[in-house]
DSSP file (Angstrom, degrees, kcal/mol; ACC not computed):
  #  RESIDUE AA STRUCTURE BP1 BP2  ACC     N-H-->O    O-->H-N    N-H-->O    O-->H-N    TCO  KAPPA ALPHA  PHI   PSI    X-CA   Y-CA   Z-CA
    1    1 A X              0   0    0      0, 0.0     2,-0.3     0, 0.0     0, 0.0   0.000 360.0 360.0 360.0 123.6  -19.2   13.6  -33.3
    2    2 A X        -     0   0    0      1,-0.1     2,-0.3     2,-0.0     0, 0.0  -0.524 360.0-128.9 -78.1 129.4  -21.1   11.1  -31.7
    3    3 A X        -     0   0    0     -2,-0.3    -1,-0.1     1,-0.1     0, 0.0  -0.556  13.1-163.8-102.1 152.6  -19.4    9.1  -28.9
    4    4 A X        +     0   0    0     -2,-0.3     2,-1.3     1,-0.1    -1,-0.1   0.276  52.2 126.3 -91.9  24.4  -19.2    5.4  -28.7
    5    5 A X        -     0   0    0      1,-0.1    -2,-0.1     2,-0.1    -1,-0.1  -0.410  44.0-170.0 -84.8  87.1  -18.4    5.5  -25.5
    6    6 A X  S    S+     0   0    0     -2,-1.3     2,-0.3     2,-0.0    -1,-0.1   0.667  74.8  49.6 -74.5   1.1  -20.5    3.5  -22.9
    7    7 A X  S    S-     0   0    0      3,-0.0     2,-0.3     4,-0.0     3,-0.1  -0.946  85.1-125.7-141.2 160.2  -19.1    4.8  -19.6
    8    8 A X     >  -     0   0    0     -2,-0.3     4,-2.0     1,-0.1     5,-0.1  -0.551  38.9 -97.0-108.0 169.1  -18.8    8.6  -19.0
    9    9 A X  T >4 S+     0   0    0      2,-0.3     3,-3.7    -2,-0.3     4,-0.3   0.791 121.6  53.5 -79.9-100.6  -15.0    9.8  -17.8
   10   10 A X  T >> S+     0   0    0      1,-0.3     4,-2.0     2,-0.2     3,-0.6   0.403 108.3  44.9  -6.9 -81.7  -16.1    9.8  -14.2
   11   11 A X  H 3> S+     0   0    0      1,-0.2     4,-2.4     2,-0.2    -1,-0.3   0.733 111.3  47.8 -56.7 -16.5  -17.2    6.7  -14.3
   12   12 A X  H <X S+     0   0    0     -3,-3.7     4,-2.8    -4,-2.0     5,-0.4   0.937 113.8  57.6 -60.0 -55.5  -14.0    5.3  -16.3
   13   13 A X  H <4 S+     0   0    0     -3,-0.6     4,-0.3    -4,-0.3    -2,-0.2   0.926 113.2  40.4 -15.4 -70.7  -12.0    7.6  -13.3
   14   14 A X  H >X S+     0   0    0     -4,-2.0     4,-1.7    -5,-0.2     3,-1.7   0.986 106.5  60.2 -69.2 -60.2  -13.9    5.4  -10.9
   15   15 A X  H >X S+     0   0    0     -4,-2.4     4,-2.7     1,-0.3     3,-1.6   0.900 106.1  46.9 -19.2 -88.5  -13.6    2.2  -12.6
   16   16 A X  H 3X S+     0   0    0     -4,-2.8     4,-0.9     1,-0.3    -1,-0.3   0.615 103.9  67.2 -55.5  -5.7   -9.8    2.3  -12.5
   17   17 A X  H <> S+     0   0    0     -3,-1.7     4,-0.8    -5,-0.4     3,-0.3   0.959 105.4  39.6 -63.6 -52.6  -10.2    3.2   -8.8
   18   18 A X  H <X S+     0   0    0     -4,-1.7     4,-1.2    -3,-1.6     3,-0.3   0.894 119.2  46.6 -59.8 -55.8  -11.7   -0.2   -8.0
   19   19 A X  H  < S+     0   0    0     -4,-2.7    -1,-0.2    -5,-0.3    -3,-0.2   0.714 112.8  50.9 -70.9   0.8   -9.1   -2.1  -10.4
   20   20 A X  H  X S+     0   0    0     -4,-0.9     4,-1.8    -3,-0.3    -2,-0.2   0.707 113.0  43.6 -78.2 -31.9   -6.5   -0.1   -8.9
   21   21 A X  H  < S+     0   0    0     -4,-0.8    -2,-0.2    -3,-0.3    -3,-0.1   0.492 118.2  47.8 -93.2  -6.9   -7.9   -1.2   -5.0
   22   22 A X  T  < S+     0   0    0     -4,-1.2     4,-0.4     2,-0.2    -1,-0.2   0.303 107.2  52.3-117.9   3.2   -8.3   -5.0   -6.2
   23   23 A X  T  > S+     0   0    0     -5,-0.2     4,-1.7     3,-0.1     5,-0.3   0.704 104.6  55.1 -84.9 -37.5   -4.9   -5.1   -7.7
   24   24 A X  T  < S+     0   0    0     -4,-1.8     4,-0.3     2,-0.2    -2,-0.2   0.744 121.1  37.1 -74.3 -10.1   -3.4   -3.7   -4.1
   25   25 A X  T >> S+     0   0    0      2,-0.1     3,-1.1     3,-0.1     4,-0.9   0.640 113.9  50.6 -96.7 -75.1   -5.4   -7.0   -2.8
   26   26 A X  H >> S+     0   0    0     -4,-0.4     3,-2.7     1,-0.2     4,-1.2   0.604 109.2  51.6  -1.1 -78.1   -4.9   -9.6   -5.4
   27   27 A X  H 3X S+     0   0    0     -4,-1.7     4,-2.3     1,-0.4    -1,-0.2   0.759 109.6  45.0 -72.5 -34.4   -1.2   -9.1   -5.6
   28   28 A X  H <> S+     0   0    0     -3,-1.1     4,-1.0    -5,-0.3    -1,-0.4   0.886 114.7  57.2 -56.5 -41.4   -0.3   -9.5   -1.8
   29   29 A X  H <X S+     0   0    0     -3,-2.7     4,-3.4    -4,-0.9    -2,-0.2   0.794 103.0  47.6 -68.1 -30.9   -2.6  -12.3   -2.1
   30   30 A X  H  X S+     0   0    0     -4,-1.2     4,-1.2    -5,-0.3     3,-0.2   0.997 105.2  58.3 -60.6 -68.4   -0.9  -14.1   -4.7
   31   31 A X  H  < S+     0   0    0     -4,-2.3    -1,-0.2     1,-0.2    -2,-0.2   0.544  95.1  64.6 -40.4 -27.5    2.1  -13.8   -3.1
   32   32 A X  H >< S+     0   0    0     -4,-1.0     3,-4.6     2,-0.2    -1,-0.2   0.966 106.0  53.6 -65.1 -58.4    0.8  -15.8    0.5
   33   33 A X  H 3< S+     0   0    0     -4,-3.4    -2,-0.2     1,-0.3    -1,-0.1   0.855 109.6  39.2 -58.5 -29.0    0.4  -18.6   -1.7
   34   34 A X  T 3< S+     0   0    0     -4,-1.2     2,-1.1     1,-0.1    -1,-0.3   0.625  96.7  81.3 -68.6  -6.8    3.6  -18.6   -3.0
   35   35 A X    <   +     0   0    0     -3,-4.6    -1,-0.1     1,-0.3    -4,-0.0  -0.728  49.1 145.8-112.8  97.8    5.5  -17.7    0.6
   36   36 A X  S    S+     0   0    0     -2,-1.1    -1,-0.3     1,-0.1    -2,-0.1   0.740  73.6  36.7-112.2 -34.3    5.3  -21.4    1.7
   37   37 A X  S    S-     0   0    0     -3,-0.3    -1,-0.1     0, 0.0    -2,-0.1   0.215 117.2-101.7 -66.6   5.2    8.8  -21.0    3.5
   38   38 A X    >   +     0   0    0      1,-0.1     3,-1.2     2,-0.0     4,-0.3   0.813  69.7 151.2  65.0  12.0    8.5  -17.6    4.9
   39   39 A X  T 3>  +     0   0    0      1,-0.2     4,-0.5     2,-0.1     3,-0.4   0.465  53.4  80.5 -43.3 -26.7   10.8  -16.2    2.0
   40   40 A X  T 34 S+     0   0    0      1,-0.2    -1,-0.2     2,-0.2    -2,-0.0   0.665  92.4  52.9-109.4 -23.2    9.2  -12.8    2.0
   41   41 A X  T <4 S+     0   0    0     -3,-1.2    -1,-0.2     1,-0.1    -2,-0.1   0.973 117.9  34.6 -63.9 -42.6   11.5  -11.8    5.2
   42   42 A X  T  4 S+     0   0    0     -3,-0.4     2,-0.3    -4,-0.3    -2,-0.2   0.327  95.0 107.4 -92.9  -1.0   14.5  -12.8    3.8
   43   43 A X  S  < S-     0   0    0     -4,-0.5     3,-0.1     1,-0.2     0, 0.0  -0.794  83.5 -87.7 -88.7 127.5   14.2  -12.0    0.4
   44   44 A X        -     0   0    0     -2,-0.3     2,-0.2     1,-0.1    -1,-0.2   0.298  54.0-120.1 -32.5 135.7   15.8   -9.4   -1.7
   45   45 A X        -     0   0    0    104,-0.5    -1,-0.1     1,-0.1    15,-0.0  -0.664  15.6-146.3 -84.0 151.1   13.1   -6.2   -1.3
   46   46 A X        +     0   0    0     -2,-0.2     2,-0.2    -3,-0.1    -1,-0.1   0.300  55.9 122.9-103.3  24.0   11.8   -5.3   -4.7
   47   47 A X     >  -     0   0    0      1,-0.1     4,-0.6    10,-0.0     5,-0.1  -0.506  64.7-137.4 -76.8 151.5   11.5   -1.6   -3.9
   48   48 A X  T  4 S+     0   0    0     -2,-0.2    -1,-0.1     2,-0.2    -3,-0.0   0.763  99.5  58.5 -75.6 -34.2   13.2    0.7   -6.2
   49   49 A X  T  > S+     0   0    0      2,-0.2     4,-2.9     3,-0.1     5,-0.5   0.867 108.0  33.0  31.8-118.8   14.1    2.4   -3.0
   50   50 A X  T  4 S+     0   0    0      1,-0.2    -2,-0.2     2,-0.2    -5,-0.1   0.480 111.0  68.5 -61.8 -17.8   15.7    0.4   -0.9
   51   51 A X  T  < S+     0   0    0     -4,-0.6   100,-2.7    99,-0.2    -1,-0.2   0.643 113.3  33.7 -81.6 -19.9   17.3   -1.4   -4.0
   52   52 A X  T  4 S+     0   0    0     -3,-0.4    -2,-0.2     3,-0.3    98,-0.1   0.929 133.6  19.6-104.7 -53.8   19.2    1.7   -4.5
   53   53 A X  S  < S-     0   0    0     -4,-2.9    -3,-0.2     2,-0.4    97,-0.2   0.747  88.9-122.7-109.0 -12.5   19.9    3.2   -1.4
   54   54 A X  S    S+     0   0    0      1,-0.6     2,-0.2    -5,-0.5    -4,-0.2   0.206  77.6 110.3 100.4 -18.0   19.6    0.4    1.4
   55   55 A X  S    S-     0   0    0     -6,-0.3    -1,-0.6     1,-0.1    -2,-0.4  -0.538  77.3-110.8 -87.8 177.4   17.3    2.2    3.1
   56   56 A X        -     0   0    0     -2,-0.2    78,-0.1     1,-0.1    -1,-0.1  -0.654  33.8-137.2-104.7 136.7   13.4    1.4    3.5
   57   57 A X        -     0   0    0     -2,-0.3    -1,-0.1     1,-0.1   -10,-0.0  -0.050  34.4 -94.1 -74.9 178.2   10.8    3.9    1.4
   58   58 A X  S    S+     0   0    0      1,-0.2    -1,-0.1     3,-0.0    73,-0.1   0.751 132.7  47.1 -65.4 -17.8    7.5    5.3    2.9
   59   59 A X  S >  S+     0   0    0      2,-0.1     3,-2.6    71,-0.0     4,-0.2   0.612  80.8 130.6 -98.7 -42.5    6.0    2.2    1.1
   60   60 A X  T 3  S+     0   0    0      1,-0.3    -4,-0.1     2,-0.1   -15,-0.0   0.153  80.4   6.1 -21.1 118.6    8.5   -0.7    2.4
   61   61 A X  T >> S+     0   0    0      1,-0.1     4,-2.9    20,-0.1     3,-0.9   0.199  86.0 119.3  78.7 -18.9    6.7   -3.5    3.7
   62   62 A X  T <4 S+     0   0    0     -3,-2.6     4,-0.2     1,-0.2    -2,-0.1   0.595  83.9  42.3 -62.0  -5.0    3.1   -2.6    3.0
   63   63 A X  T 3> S+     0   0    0     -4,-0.2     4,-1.3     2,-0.2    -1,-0.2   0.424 110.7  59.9 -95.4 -15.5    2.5   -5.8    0.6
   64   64 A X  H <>>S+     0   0    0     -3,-0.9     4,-5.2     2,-0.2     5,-0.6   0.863 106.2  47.8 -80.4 -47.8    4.5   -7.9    3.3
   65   65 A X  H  X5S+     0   0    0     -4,-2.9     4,-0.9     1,-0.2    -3,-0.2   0.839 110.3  54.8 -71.2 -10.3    1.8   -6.8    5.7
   66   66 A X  H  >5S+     0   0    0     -4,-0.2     4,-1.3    -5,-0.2    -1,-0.2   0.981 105.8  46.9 -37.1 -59.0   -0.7   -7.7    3.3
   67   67 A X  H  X5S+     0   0    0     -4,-1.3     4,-1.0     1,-0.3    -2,-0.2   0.654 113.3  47.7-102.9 -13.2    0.3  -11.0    2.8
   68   68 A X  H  <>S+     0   0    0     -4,-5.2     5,-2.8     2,-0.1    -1,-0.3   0.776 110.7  55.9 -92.0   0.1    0.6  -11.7    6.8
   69   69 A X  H  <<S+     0   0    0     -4,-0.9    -2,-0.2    -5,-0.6    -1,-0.1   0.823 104.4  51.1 -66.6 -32.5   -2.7  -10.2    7.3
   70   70 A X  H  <5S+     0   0    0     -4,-1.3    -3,-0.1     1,-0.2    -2,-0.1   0.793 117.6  38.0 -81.7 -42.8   -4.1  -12.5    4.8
   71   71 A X  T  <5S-     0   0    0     -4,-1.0    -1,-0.2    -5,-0.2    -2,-0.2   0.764 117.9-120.3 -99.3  13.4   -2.6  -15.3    6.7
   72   72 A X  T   5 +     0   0    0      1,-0.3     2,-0.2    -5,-0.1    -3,-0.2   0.914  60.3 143.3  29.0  77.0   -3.4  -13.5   10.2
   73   73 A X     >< -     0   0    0     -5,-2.8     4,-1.1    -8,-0.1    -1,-0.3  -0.987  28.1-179.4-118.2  80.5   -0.3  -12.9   12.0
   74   74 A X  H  > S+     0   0    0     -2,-0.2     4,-2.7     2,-0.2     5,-0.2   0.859  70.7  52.8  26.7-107.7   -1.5   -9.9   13.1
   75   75 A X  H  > S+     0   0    0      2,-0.3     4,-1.2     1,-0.2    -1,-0.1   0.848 109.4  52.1 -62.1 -39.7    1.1   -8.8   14.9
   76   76 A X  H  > S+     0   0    0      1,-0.2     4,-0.9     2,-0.2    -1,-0.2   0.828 101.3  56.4 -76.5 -25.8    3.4   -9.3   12.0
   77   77 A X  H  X S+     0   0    0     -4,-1.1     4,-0.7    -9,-0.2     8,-0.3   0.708 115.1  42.0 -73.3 -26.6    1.5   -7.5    9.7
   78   78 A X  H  < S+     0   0    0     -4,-2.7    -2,-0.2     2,-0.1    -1,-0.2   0.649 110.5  54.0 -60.0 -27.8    1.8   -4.5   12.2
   79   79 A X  H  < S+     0   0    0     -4,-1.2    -2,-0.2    -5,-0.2     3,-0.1   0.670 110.8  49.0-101.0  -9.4    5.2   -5.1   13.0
   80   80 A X  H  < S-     0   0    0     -4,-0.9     2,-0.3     1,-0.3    -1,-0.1   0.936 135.6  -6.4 -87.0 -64.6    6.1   -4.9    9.0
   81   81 A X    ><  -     0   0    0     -4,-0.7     3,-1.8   -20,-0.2     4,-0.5  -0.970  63.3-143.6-155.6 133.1    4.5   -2.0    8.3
   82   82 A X  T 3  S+     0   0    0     -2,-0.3    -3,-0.1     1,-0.3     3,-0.1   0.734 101.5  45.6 -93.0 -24.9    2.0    0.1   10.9
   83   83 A X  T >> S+     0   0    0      1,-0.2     4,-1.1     3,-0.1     3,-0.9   0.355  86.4  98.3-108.9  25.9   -0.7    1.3    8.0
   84   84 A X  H X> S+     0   0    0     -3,-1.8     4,-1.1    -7,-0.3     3,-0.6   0.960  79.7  49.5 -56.6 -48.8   -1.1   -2.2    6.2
   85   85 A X  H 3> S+     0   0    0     -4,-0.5     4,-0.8    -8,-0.3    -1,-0.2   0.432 110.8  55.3 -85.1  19.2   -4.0   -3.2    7.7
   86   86 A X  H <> S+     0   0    0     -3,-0.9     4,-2.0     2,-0.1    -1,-0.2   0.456 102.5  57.8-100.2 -19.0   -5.5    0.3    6.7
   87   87 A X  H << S+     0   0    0     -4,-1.1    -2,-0.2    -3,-0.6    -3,-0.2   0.806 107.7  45.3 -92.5  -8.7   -4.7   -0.2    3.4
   88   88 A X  H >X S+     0   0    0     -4,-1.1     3,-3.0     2,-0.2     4,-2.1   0.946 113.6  41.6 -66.2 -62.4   -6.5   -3.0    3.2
   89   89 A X  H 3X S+     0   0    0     -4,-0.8     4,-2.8     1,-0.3     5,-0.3   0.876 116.2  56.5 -66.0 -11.8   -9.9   -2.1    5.0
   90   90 A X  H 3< S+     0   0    0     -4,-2.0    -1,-0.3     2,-0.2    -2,-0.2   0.428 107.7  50.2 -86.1  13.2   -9.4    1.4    2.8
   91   91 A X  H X> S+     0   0    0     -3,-3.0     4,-2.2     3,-0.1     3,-1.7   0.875 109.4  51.3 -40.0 -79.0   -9.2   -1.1   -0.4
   92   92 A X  H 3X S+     0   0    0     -4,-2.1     4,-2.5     1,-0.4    -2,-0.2   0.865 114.1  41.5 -66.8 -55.2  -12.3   -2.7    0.7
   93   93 A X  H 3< S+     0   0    0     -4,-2.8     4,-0.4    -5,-0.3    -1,-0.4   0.804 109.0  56.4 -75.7 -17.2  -14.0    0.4    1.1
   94   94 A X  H <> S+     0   0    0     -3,-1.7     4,-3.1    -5,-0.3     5,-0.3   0.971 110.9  47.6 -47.7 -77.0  -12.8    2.1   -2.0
   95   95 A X  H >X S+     0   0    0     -4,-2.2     4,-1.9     2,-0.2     3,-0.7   0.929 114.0  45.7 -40.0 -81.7  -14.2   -0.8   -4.0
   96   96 A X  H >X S+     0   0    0     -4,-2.5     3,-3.6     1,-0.3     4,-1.5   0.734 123.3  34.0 -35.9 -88.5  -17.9   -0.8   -2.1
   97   97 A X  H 3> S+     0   0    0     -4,-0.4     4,-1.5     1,-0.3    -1,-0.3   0.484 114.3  55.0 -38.7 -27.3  -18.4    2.7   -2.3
   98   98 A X  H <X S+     0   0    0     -4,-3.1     4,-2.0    -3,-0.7    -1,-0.3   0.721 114.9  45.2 -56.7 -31.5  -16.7    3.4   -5.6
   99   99 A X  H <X S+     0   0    0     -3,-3.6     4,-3.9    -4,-1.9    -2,-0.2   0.847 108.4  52.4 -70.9 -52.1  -19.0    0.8   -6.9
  100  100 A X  H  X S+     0   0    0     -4,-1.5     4,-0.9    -5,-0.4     5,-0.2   0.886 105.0  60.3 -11.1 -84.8  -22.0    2.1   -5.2
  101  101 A X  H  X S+     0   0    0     -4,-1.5     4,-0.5     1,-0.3     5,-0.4   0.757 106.7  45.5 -16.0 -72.8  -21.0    5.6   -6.9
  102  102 A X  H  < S+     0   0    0     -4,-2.0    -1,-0.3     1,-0.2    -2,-0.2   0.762 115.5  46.4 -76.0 -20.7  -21.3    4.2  -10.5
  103  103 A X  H  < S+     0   0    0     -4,-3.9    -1,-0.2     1,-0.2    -2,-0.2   0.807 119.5  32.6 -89.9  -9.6  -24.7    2.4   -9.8
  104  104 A X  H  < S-     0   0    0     -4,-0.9    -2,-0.2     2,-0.2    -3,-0.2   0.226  99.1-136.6 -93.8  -0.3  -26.9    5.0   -8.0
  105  105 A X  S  < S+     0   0    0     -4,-0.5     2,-0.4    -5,-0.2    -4,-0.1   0.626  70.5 115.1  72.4 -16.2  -25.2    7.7  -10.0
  106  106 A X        -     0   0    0     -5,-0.4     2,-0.4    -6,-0.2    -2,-0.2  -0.778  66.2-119.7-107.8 139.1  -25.0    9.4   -7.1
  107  107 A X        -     0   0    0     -2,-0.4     2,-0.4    -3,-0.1     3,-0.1  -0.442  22.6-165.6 -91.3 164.8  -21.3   10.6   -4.9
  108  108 A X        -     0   0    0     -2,-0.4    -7,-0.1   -11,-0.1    -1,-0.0  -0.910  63.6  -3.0-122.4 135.6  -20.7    9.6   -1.7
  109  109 A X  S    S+     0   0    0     -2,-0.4     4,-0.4     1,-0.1     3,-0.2   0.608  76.4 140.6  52.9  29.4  -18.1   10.9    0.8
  110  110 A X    >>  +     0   0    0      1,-0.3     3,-3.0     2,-0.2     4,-1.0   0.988  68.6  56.6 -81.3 -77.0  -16.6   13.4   -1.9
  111  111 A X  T 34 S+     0   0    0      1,-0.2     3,-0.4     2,-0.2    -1,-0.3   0.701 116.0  36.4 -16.6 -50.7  -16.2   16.3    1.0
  112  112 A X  T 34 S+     0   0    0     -3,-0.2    -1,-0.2     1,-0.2    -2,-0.2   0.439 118.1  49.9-108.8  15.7  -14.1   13.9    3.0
  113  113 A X  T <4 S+     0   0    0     -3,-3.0    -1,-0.2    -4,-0.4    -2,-0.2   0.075 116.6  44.1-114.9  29.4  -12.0   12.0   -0.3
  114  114 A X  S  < S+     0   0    0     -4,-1.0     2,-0.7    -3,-0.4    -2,-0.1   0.093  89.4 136.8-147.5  26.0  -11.1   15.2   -1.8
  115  115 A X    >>  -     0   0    0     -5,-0.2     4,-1.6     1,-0.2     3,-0.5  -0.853  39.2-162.9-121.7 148.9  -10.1   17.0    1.5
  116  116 A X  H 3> S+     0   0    0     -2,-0.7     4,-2.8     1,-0.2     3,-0.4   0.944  92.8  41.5 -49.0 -78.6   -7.0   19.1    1.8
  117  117 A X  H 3> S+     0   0    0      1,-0.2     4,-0.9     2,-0.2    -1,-0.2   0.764 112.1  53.1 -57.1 -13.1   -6.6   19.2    5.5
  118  118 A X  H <> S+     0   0    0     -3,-0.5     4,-4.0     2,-0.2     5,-0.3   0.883 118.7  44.5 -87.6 -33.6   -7.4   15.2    6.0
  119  119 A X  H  X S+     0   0    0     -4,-1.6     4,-2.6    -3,-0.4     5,-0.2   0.988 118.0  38.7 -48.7 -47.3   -4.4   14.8    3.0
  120  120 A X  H  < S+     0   0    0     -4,-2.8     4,-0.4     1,-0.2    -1,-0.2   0.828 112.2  57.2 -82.9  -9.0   -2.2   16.9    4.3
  121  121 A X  H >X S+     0   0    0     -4,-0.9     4,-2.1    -5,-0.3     3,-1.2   0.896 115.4  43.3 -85.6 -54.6   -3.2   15.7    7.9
  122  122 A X  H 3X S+     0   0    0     -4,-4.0     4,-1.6     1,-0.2    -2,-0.2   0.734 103.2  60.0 -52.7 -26.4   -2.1   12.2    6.6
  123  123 A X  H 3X S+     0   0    0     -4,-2.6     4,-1.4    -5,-0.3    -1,-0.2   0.636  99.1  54.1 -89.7  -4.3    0.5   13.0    5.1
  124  124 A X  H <> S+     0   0    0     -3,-1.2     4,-1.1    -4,-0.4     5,-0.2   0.573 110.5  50.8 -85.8 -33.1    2.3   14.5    8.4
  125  125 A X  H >X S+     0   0    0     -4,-2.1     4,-3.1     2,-0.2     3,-0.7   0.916 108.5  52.6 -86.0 -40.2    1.7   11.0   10.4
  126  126 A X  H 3X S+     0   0    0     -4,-1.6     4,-3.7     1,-0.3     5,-0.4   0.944 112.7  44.7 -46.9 -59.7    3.2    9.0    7.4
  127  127 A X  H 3< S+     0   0    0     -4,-1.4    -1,-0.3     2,-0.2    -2,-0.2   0.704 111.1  50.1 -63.0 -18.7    6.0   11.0    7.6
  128  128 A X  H <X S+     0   0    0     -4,-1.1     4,-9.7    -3,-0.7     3,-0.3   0.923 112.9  49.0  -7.9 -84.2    6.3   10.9   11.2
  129  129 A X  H  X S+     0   0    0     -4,-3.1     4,-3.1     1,-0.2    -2,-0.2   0.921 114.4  44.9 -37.6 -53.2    6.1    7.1   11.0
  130  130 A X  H  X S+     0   0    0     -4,-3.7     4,-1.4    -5,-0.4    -1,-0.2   0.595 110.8  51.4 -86.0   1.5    8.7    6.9    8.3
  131  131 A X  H  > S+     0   0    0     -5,-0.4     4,-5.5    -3,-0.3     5,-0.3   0.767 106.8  53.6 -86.4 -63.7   10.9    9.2   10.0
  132  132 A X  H  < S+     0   0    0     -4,-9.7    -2,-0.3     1,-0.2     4,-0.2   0.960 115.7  48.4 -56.2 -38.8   10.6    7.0   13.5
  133  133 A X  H  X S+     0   0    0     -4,-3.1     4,-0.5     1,-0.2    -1,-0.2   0.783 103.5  51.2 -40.6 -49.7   11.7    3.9   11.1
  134  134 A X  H  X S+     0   0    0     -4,-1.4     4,-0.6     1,-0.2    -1,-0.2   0.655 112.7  49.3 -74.8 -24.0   14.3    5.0    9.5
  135  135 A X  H  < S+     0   0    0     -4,-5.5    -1,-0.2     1,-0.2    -2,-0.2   0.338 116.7  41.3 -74.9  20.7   15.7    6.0   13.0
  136  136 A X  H  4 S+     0   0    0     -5,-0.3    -2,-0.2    -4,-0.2    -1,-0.2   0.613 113.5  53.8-136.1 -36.9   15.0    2.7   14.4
  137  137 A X  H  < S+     0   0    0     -4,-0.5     4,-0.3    -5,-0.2    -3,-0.2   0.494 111.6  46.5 -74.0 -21.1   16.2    1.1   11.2
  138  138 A X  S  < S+     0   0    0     -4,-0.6    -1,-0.1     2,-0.1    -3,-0.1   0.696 112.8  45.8 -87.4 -30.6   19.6    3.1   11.4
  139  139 A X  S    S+     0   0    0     -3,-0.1    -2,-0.1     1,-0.1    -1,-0.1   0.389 115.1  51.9-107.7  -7.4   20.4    2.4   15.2
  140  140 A X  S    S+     0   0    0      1,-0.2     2,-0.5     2,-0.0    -2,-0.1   0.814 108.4  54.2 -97.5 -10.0   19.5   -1.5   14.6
  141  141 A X  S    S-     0   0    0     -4,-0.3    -1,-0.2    -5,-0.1     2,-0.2  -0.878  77.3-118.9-125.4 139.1   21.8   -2.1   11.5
  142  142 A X    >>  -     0   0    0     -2,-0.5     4,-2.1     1,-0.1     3,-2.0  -0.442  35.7-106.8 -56.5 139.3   25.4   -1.7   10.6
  143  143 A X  T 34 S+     0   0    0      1,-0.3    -1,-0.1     2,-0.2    -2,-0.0   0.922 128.4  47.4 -25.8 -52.9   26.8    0.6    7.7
  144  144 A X  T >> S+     0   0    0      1,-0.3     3,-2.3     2,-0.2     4,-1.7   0.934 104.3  56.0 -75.7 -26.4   27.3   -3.1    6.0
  145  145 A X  H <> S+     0   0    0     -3,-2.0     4,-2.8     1,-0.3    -1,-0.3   0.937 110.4  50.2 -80.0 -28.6   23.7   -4.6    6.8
  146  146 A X  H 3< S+     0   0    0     -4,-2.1    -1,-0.3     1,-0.2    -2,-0.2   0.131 105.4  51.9-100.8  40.8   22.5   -1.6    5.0
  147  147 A X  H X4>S+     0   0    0     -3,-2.3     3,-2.7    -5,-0.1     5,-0.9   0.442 106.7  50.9 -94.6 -44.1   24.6   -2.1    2.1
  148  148 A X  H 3<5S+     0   0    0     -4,-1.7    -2,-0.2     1,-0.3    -3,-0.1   0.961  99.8  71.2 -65.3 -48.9   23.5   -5.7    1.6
  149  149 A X  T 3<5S+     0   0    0     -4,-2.8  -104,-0.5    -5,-0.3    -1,-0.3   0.731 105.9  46.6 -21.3 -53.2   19.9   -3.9    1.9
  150  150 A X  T X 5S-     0   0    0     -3,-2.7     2,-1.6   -97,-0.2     3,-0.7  -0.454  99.3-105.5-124.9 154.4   20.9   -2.6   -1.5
  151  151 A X  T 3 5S+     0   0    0   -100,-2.7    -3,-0.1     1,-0.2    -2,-0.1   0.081  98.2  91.2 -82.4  48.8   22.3   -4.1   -4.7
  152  152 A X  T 3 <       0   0    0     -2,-1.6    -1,-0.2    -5,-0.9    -4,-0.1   0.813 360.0 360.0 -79.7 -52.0   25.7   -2.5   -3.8
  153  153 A X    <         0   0    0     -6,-0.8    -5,-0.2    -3,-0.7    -2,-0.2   0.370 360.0 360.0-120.6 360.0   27.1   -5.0   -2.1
């Protein structure tokens, strides 16, 4: 059967790599325009997460530190969440290089985006990180403030 197909499954693969790394910018972005008060501190969190249990997921706060990197506070965009302003420039570089990929044909950096020890290396500081939060998030808040966290009370 002959396929009508104008991009080959890699490159479709890749494709949704780039609209996946410009939806994680976009949406943070969207959201600075709207935060014209500063609502996004004080506002119910919309993690599924934290909605349930009152605590904050591994993920908690990385689109708030988007969107005060985009209006560059810095410091609050670390103090929200410690790898936001890595998920950004590793957006930015998804996107070049993915792009890259599909117009020379050729891959780039496959040895270090497909290796096991830099995952699994990453995936020992995240948990780290999220470990030191949730103990620092536990010693700062009362049984009730981390009810309110959650739609139990």
């Amino acid at each position: 059967m002959i396929s009508t197909s104008y991009i080959n499954k890699k490159n479709q693969l890749k494709l949704f790599g780039i609209i996946g790394a410009l939806v994680t910018l976009i949406v943070p972005f969207i959201m600075m325009l709207f935060n014209h008060h500063d609502h996004l501190g004080t506002d119910q969190s919309l993690c599924p997460f934290k909605m349930l249990t009152g605590f904050p997921c591994p993920g908690c706060g990385i689109t708030k530190s988007l969107v005060y990197l985009y209006e560059g506070d810095l410091y609050k965009s670390f103090s929200y969440h410690l790898f936001g302003p890595f998920v950004f420039l590793f957006c930015w570089v998804t996107i070049i290089v993915l792009t890259a990929e599909i117009i020379t044909g050729k891959s780039y950096f496959n040895s270090l985006f497909y290796s096991k020890k830099l995952a699994y290396g990453l995936a020992i500081v995240l948990v780290v990180y999220h470990l030191g939060r949730v103990i620092y998030f536990v010693h700062g808040h009362t049984r009730e403030e981390i009810l309110k966290e959650s739609i139990w009370k």
